[in-house]
C-alpha positions as CSV (number, residue, x, y, z in Angstrom):
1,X,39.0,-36.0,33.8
2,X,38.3,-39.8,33.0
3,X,34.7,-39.5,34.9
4,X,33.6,-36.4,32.8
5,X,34.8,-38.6,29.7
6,X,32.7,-41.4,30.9
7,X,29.7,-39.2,31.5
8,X,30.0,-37.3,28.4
9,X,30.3,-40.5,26.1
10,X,27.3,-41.8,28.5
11,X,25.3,-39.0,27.4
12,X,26.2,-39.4,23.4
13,X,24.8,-43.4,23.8
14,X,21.3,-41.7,25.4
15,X,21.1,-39.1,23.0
16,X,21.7,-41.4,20.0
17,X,18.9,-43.4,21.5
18,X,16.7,-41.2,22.1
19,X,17.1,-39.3,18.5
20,X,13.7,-40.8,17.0
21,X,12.2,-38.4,19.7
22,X,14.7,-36.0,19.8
23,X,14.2,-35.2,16.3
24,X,10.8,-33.9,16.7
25,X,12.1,-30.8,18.9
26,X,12.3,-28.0,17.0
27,X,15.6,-26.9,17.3
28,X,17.1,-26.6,13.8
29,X,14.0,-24.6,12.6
30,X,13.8,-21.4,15.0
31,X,13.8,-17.8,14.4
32,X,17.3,-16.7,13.5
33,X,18.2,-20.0,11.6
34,X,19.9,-19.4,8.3
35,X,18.8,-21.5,5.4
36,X,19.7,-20.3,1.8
37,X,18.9,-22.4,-1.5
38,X,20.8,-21.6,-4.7
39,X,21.5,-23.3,-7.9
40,X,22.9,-26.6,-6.7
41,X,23.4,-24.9,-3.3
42,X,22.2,-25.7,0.1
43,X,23.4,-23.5,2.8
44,X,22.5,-23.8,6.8
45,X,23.6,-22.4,10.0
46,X,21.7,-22.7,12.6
47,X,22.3,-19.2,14.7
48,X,18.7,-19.6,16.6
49,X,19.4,-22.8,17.5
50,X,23.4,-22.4,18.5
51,X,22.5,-19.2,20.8
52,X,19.6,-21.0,23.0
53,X,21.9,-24.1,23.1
54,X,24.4,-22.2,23.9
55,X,22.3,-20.4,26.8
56,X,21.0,-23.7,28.0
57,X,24.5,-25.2,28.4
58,X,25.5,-22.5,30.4
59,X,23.1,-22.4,33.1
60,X,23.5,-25.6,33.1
61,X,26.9,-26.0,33.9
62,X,26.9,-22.7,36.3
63,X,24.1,-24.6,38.0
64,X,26.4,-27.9,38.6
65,X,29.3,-26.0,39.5
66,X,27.1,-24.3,42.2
């Protein structure tokens, strides 16, 4: 349990570092992203981009657990 805490935090620092480039992916603005604008409202949720993520994360750990 500690050494999945230390890689998870480890992977936090890197992704914190690497936001300037990380930012220019376009996850956040795919098909199926909801973005309303009202009167003093700003709704998002971003569906698209929780659904690939959520795709992604799963291989991912299917294929380490391989």
């Amino acid at each position: 349990m500690s050494r999945l805490l230390l890689v998870l935090g480890l992977l936090l620092v890197l992704a914190g570092l690497a936001w300037p480039w990380l930012s220019r992916l376009p996850l956040g603005r795919l098909p199926g992203d909801i973005h309303i604008v009202r009167d003093g409202v700003d709704f998002y949720f971003p569906l698209g981009t929780c659904l690939v993520l959520s795709v992604l994360l799963s291989l991912l750990l299917w294929w380490l657990r391989r």
